[in-house]
C-alpha positions in Angstrom: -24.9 -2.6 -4.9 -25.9 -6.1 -5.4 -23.5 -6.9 -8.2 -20.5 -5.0 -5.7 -21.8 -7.7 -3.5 -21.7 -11.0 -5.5 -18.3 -9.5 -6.9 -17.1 -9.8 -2.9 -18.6 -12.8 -2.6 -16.9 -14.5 -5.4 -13.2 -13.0 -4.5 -14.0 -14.7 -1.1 -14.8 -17.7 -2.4 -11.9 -17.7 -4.8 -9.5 -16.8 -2.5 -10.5 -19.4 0.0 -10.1 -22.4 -2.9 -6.5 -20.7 -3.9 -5.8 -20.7 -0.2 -6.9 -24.6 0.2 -5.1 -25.5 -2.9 -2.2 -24.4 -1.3 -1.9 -26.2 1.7 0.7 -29.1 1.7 -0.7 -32.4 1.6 -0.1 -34.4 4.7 0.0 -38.6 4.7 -0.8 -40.2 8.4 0.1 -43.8 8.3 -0.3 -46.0 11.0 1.1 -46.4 14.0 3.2 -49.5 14.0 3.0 -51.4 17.4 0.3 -51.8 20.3 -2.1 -54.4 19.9 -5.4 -55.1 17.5 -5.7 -52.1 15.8 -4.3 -49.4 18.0 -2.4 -48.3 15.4 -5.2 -47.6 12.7 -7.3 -45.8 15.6 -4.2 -43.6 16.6 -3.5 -42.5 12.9 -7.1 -41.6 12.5 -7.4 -39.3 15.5 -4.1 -37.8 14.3 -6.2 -37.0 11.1 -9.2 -35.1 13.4 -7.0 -33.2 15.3 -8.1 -29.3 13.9 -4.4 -27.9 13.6 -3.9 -30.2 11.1 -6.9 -30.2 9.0 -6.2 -26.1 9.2 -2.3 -26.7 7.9 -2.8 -29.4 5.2 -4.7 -31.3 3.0 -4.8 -34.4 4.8 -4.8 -37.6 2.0 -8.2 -39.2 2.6 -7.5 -43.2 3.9 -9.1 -44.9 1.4 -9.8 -48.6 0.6 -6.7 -47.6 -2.3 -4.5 -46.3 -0.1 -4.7 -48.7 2.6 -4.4 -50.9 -0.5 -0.8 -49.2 -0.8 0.5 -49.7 2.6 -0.7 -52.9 3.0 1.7 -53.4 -0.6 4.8 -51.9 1.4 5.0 -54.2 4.2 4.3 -51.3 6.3 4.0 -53.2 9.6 5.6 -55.9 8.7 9.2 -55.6 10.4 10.2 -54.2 13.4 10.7 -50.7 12.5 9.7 -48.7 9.2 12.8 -46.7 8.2 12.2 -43.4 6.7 13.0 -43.9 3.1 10.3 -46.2 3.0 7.9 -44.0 4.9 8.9 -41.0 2.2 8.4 -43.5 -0.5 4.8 -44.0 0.5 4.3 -40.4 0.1 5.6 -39.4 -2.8 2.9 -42.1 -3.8 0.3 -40.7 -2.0 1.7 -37.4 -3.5 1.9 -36.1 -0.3 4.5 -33.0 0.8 4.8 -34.4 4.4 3.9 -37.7 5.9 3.4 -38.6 9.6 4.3 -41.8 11.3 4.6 -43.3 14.5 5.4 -45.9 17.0 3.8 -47.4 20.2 7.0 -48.6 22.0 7.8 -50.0 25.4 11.1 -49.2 27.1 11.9 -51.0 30.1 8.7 -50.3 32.3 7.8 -47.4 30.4 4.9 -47.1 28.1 5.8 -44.7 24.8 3.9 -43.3 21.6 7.0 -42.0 19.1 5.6 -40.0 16.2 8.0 -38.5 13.6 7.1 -36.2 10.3 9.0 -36.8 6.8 10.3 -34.5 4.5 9.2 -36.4 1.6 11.1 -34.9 -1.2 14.3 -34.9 1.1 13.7 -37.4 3.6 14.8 -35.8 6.3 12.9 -35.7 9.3 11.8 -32.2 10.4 10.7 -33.1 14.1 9.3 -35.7 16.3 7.7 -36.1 19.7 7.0 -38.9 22.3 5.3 -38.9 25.8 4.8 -41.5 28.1 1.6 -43.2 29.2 -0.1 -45.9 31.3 -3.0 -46.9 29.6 -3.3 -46.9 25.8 -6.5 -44.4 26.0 -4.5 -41.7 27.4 -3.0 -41.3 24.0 -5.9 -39.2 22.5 -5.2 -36.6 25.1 -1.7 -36.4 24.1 -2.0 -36.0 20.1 -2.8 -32.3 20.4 0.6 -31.0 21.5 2.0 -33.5 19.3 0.4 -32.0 16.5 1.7 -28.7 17.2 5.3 -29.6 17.3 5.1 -31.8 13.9 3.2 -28.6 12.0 5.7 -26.0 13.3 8.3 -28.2 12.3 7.1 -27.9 8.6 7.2 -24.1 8.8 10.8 -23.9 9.2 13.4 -23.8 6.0 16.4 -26.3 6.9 18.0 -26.3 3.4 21.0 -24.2 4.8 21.4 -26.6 7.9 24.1 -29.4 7.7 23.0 -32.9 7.7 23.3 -34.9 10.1 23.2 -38.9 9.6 21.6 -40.7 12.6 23.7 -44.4 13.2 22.3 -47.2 14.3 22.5 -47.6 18.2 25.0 -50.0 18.9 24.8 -52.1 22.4 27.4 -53.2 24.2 25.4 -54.1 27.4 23.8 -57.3 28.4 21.0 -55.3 30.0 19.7 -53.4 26.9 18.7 -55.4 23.3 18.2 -54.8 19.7 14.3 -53.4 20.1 15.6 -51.0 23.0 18.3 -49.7 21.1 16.3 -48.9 18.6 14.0 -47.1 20.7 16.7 -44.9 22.1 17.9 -43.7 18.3 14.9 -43.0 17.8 14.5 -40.1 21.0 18.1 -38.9 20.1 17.6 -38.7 16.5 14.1 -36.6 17.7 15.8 -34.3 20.5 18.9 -33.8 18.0 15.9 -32.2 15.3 13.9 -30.6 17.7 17.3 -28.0 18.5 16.9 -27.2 15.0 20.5 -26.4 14.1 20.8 -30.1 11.8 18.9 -31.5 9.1 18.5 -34.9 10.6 18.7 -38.0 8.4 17.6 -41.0 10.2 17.8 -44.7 9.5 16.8 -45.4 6.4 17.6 -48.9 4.2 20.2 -46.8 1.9 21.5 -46.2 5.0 21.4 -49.9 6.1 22.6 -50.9 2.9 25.6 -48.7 3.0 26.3 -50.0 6.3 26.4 -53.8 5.2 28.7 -52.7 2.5 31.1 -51.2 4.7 30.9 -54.1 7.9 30.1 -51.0 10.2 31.7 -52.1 13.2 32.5 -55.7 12.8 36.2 -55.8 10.8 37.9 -53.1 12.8 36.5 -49.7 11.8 37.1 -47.4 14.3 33.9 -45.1 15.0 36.0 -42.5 13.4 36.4 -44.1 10.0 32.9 -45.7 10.0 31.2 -42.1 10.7 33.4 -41.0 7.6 32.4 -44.2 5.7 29.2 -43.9 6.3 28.2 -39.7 5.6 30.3 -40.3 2.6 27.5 -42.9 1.2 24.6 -40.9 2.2 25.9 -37.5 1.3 26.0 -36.1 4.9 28.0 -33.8 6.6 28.1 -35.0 10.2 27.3 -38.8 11.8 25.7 -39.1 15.2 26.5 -42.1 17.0 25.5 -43.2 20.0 25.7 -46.8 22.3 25.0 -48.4 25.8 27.9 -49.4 27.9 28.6 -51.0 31.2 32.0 -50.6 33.3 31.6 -53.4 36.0 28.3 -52.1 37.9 28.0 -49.0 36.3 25.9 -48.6 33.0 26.3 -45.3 30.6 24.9 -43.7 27.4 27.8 -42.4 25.6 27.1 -40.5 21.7 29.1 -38.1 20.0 29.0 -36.2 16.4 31.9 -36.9 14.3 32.7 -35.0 11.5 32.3 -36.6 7.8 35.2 -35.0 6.1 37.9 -36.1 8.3 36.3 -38.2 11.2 37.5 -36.6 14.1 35.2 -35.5 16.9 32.4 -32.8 16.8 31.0 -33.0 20.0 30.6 -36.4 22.6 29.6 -36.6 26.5 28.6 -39.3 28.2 26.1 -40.1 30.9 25.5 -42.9 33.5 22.3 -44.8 33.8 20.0 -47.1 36.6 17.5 -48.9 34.3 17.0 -48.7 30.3 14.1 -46.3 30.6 16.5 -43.6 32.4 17.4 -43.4 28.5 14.4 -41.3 27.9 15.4 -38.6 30.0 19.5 -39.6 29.0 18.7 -38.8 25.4 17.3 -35.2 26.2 20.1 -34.3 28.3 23.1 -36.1 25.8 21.0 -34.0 23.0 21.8 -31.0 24.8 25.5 -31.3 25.5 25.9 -32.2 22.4 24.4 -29.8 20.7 24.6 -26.9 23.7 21.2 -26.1 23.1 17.6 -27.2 24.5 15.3 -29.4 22.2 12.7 -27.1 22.0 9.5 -27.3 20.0 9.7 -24.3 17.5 6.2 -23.2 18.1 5.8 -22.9 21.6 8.6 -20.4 23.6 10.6 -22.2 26.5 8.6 -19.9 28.9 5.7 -21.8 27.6 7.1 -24.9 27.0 8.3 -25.1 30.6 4.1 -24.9 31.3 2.7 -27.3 28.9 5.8 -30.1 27.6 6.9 -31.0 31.1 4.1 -31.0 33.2 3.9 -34.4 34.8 0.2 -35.0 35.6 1.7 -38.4 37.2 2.5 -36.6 40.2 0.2 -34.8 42.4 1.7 -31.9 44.1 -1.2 -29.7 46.1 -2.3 -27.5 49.1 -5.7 -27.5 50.3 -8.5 -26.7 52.6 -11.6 -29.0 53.3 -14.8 -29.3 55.4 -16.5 -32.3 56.4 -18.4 -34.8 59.3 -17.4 -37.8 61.2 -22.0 -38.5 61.5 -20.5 -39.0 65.3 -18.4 -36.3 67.5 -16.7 -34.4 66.5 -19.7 -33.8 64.1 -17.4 -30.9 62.5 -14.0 -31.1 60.9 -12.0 -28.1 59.4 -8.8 -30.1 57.6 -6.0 -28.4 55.6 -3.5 -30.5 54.0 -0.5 -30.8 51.3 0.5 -33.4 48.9 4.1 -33.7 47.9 4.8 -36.3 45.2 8.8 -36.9 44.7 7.9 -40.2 42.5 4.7 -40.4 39.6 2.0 -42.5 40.5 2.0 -42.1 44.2 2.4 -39.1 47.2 2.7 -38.4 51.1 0.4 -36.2 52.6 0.2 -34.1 55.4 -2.2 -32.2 56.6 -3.9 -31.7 60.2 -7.9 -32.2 61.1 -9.5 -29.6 63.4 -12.4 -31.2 65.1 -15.7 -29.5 66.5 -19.4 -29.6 68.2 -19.7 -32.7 70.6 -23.6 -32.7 69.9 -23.8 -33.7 73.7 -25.6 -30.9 75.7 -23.1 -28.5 77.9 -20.1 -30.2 76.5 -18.3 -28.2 74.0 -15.1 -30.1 72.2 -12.2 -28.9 69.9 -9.6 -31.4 69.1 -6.9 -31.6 67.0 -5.5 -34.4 64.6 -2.2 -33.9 63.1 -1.6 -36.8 60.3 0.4 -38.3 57.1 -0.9 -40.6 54.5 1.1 -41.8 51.5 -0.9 -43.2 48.5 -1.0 -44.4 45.1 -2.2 -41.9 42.5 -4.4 -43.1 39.3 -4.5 -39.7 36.7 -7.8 -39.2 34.4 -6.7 -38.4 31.2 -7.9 -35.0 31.4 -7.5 -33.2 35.1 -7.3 -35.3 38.8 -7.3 -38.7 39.1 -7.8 -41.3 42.3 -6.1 -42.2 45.2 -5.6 -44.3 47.9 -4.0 -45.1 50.7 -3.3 -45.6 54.3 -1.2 -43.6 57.3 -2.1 -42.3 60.9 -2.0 -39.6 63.5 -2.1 -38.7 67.3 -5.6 -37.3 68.0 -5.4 -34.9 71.1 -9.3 -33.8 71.9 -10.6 -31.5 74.9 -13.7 -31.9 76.5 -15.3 -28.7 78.8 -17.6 -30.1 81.0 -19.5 -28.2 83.2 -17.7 -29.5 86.2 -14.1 -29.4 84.3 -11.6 -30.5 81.1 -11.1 -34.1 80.1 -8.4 -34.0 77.6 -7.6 -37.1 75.6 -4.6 -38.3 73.4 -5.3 -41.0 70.7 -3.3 -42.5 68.4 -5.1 -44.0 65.3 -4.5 -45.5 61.9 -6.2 -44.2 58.4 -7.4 -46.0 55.4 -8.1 -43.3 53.0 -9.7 -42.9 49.7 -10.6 -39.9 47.2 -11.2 -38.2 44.1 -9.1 -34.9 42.8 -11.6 -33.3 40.6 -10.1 -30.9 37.4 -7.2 -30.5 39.9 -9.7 -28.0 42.1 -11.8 -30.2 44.2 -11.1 -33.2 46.0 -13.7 -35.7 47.9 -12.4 -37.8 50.3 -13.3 -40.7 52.9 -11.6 -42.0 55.6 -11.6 -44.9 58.1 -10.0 -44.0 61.1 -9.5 -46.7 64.0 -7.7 -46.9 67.4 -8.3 -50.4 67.0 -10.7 -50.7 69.7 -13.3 -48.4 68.1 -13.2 -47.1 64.4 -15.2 -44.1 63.1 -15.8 -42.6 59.5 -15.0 -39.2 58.0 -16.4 -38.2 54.5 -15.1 -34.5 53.4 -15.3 -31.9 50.4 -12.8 -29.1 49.3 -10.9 -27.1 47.7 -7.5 -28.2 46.0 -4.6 -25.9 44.4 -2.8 -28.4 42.5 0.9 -27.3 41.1 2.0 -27.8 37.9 5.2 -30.3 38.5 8.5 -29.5 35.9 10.6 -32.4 35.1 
C-alpha cells in the first residue's frame, strides 16, 4: 500500500513539473509613459496578477534583465515599435512578451497594453481603458490579463496579415503623439475581431517606408499600401488618417489589398474632440471588418456585463430613512440617479416628512426635489458626490383646533457616499434662506450597470 502510495505521489509530482515546463514563457516590460516610475510599478503588478502566473512562466525581472532593457533604449523614444519589443524576447527567450503604454488623448487618461508574438511578431491582442487617477490602474489589470492570455490560445497562422500604417494627420487639431495613439486602438480593435494577423509598426516597417517616401512624392494610398505589404510580406494594409472639411473633423481608414491596391473595405466617421477617437476606432474597426472586437475569452453576453460597464456614471434607484434632529424628526426619501455624462448626475427623488415632536400636533409633509452633482468613483464599488439643487416643501399641520398647511421653497447643498453600489449616506443642508435645517440619512441603493 505504501509503495502504491509514493508511486502516486511521484506521478503527481512529475506530472506537475512536465506540466510547468510547458507553459510558455511570458516577458512583461515596462510601461513606457506616466511619471517616476509608474511604468516599472505597472509591469510588476501585471506580473502578480494569478491568471498569468497560472498560463506562463513569467521571466523573473532581474538586475540582468533590467540590465537588457536599459541596453535597448526601451524608453528612450516616443513609442517602442514591436520588432524591438519581440527582439527583447527572443533575448529573454520568452514565447510571448507584454508591453504597454500610459497615454493621454485629448482629456482622456489611457493605459494601452499589447502582447507580441515573438517568433512572428505579430500582435495577438491588446486592450486599453480609461482612468482618472493613475491608482485606478491596478483595478483594471485583471480583465486586461484575461484578454492578452486568451489571445495566446488561439492559432492565427491561417489568418491573412494585415500591416498596420502609420496614422497620417491632416488636421491642425490632432499631432504626431495623438496619431500615434489612435493606430495604436485601431491596430488593437482590428486584432481583437480575430479574422487578421495584425502586424503593427515596427522599424522594418519604418524603414520600408523611408525607402519608398510613403506619402510625400505622389504615392497614392493605393500604390503605397501595395508598396508597403510588398516589403513586409503582408497581404492587406490598414490605413487610417484625421481630416477636417471646413468645421467638420472625420476619422477615415480603409484596408487595401496588397496584390493589386484596390480597396478592401473603408468608412469614415465624423468627430467633436480628438478623444471621440477612442470610441471612432471601435466603431471604424467594426465597419471595416463587419464584426465586433471582442475579447476571445469572454462571450458578448458577458462582455456586454464586464468590458463596458462605465463605473464613471452613476445610474441608481433607491429608498432611504433618516432625521432632520428638528421637525419633521422623520423622513422616508426615495430617489433616482440618472447620469447621461461620466463624472457627474441629476437626481430626483421626493422626501416624506413625519412626527412634529410637539404634543397634539401631528405633521406629514412632502418635499419633491432635484440635485445634480459631481461624481468621484473608488476604484472598486461607489464613489462621492456632491452637489446642490432644491425643491417646494408642502407640510400639514393638524392641530387640535384645525390644519395649517405650508408651502416652502428651499435650496440644497448635498453631500454623500455610495457604498459597494448598495448603500448610500447622505447629508444635506436645506435653507429657505431665512432659516436653514440639516438632514443626515442612510439607505439602500440599486445601482445599474451602465453599457457604453
Amino acid at each position: 500500500m505504501k509503495k502504491l502510495l509514493v508511486a502516486t505521489l511521484l506521478l503527481v509530482v512529475c506530472g506537475f513539473t512536465v506540466f510547468s515546463q510547458t507553459k510558455p514563457r511570458l516577458g512583461i516590460l515596462p510601461f513606457v509613459g506616466g511619471s517616476s516610475n509608474d511604468g516599472e510599478t505597472i509591469a510588476t503588478l501585471f506580473s502578480f496578477q494569478l491568471d498569468i502566473q497560472a498560463a506562463f512562466t513569467v521571466v523573473p525581472r532581474t538586475s540582468a534583465v533590467n540590465a537588457l532593457i536599459a541596453e535597448q533604449n526601451f524608453q528612450m523614444t516616443g513609442h517602442t515599435d514591436s520588432d524591438t519589443v519581440a527582439r527583447i524576447g527572443q533575448l529573454l527567450n520568452a514565447d510571448y512578451v507584454v508591453s504597454g503604454h500610459i497615454r493621454r488623448l485629448g482629456k482622456s487618461n489611457l493605459i494601452i497594453a499589447t502582447i507580441i508574438n515573438v517568433e512572428t511578431f505579430e500582435q495577438l491582442a491588446g486592450d486599453y481603458r480609461e482612468y482618472q487617477t493613475i491608482e485606478e490602474v491596478r483595478a483594471l489589470l485583471p480583465l486586461i490579463t484575461k484578454h492578452l492570455i486568451a489571445a495566446t490560445q488561439r492559432d492565427t497562422s491561417a489568418l491573412p496579415k494585415l500591416a498596420v500604417a502609420p496614422f497620417n494627420i491632416a488636421n491642425k487639431d490632432a499631432n504626431v503623439q495623438d496619431a500615434e495613439v489612435l493606430a495604436q486602438i485601431l491596430a488593437i480593435e482590428i486584432s481583437n475581431t480575430g479574422l487578421y494577423a495584425v502586424l503593427p509598426r515596427t522599424t522594418t516597417m519604418q524603414a520600408a517606408l523611408t525607402e519608398l517616401e510613403y506619402q510625400i512624392q505622389g504615392y497614392t494610398a493605393q500604390e503605397g499600401a501595395k508598396a508597403l505589404g510588398q516589403a513586409i510580406n503582408a497581404e492587406f494594409v490598414l490605413s487610417a488618417e484625421a481630416r477636417s472639411l471646413g468645421r467638420m473633423n472625420m476619422f477615415s481608414a480603409q484596408i487595401l489589398h496588397v496584390e493589386d491596391g484596390r480597396l478592401l473595405a473603408g468608412n469614415v466617421r465624423d468627430y467633436r474632440v480628438i478623444e471621440d477617437g477612442i470610441r471612432v476606432m471601435a466603431e471604424l474597426a467594426e465597419l471595416l471588418t463587419g464584426n465586433k472586437s471582442v475579447s476571445p475569452d469572454i462571450s458578448p453576453e458577458k462582455q456586454v456585463l464586464s468590458e463596458t460597464e462605465n463605473t464613471a456614471r452613476l445610474w441608481t434607484v433607491g429608498v432611504s430613512a433618516g432625521t432632520s434632529f428638528a421637525p419633521p424628526f422623520l423622513i422616508a426619501s426615495a430617489s433616482a440617479t440618472l447620469a447621461p455624462f461620466n463624472y457627474s448626475f441629476l437626481e430626483i427623488g421626493c422626501d416624506f416628512g413625519f412626527v412634529s415632536g410637539a404634543e397634539d400636533v401631528s405633521y406629514n409633509s412632502y418635499y419633491p426635489f432635484a440635485h445634480y452633482a459631481f461624481f468621484k468613483p473608488f476604484a472598486k464599488n461607489g464613489g462621492w458626490y456632491a452637489g446642490t439643487g432644491g425643491g417646494f416643501m408642502l407640510a400639514n399641520y393638524r392641530y387640535p383646533t384645525g390644519e395649517v398647511q405650508a408651502n416652502i421653497f428651499a435650496m440644497d447643498l448635498i453631500t454623500g457616499f455610495n457604498i459597494g453600489n448598495v448603500f448610500n449616506i447622505s447629508y444635506t443642508l436645506r435653507t429657505n434662506f431665512s432659516k436653514a435645517s440639516s438632514k443626515v440619512s442612510v439607505g439602500y441603493t440599486y445601482r445599474f450597470k451602465y453599457k457604453e
